[in-house]
C-alpha positions as CSV (number, residue, x, y, z in Angstrom):
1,X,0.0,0.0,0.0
2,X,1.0,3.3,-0.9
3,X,1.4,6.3,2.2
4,X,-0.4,9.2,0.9
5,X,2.3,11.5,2.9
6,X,5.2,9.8,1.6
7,X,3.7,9.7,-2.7
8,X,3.1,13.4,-1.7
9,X,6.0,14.7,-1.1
10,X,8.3,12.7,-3.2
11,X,6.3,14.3,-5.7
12,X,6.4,17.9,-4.3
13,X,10.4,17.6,-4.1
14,X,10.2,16.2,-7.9
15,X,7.8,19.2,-8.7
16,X,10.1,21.6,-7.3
17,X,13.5,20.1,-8.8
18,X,11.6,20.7,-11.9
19,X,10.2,24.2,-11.6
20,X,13.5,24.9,-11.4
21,X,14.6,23.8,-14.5
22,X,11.6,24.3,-17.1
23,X,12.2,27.9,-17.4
24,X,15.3,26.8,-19.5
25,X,13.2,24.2,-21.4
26,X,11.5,23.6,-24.7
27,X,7.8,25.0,-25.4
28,X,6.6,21.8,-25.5
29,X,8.2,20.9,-21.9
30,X,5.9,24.1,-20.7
31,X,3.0,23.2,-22.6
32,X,3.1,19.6,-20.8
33,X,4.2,21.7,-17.1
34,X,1.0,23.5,-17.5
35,X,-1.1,20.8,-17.5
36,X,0.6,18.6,-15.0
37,X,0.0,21.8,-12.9
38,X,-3.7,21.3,-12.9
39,X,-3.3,17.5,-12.1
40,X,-1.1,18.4,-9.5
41,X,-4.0,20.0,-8.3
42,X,-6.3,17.8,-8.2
43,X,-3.6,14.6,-6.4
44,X,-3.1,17.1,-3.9
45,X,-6.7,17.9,-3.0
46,X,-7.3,13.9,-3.6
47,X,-4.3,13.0,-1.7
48,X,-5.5,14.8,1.6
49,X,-8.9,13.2,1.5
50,X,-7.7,9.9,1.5
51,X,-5.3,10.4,3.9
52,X,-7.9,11.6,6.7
53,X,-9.2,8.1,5.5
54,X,-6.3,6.8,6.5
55,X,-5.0,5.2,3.0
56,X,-4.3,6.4,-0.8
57,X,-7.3,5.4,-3.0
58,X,-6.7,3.6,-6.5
59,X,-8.0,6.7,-8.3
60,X,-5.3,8.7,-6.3
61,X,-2.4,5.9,-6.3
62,X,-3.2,6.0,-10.5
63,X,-3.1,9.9,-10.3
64,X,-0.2,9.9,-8.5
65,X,2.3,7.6,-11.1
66,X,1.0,9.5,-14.0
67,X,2.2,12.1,-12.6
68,X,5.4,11.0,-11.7
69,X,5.9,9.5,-14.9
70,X,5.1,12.5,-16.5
71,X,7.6,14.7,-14.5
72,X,10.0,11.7,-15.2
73,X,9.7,12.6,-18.9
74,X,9.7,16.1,-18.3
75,X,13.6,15.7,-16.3
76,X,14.7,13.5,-19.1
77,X,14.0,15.7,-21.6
78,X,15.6,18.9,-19.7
């Protein structure tokens, strides 16, 4: 089972590392940044419901590894 706290904030530090770098990259890095913005969104407001649950849900477990993949792909091509 996932921990909600711990999917969180290894994506918040990934986030960040990122943020960091995509003012350098291509358009189409931003275009894709912009969108993963929103989704970050709406794991983070998913995230915290399941947590005062007491686990991650499949909806936000999925949520969470497409993000990460995308900001994978995103550091790869930066």
């Amino acid at each position: 089972m996932v921990d909600a706290k711990k999917l969180t904030e290894d994506l918040a530090r990934l986030r960040d590392e990122l943020k960091l770098k995509i003012h350098l990259g291509s358009m189409q890095a931003k275009d894709e940044w912009a969108d993963l913005e929103k989704r970050w969104q709406t794991f983070r407001e998913k995230a915290e419901i399941d947590r005062t649950a007491g686990e991650v849900g499949t909806t936000v477990r999925q949520l969470g590894s497409d993000l990460k993949s995308a900001y994978e792909r995103i550091r790869k091509a930066l």
